[in-house]
N, C-alpha and C positions, 0 to 999 in steps of 0.2 A: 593452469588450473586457477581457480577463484580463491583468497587469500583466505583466512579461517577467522578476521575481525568483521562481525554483525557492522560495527557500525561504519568503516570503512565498504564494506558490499552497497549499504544504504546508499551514501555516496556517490558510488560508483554508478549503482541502479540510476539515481538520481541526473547522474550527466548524462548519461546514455539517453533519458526518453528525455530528455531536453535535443539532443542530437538526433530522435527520432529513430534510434537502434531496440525497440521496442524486444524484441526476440530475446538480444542482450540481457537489456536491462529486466526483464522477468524473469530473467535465470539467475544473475544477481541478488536482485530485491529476493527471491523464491528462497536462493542461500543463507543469505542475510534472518530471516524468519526459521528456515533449519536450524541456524544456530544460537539464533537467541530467541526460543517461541513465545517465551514471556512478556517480550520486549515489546511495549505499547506503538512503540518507534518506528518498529522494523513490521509489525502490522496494519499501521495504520501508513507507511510508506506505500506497502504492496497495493495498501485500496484504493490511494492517488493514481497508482500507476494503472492499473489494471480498469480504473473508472474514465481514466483517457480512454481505453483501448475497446470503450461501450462492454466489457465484461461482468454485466452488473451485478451476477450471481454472484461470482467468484467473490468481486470486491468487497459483497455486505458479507463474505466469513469476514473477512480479516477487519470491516468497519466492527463487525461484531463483536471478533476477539481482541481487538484494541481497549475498546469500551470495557468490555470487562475484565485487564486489567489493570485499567486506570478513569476508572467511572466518573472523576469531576476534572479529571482534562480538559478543559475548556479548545484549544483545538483541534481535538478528538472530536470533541461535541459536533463542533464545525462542522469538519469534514463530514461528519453522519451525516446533519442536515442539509448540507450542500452534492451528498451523494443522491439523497431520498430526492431531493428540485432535483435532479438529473434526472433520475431516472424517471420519474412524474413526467416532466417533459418528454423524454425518450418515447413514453408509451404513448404520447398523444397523439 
């Protein structure tokens, strides 16, 4: 079973879709956010992750819920506008 620390899950989510265990690390990252849903960290992780994996619904909740709650995050920011150029691209 998956340990019960958010940011250790993060982590772990984090090696895995570097190693390409996509399935893994969304179960991970998905824990990681169960456990800490306030966690700016741990939702704007699952939106990297899941924005590899072209799931652009899913990713703008959690670019979403990042944002709101930590609204001058400067790498939140980011990552928004670097999800919105993707997915711009995607549709073209």
């Amino acid at each position: 079973t998956a340990p019960n620390n958010s940011q250790l899950l993060v982590s772990v989510a984090s090696a895995e879709r570097r190693l390409g265990r996509w399935e893994s690390a969304v179960f991970h990252g998905q824990r990681a956010v169960d456990l800490d849903p306030r966690s700016a960290v741990t939702n704007g992780s699952m939106a990297i992750l899941l924005r590899r994996l072209r799931r652009y619904d899913e990713a703008w909740e959690f670019v979403e819920r990042s944002r709101l709650l930590a609204p001058f995050n400067i790498p939140l920011i980011q990552n928004e506008a670097i999800g919105a150029d993707e997915v711009t691209d995607y549709l073209r």
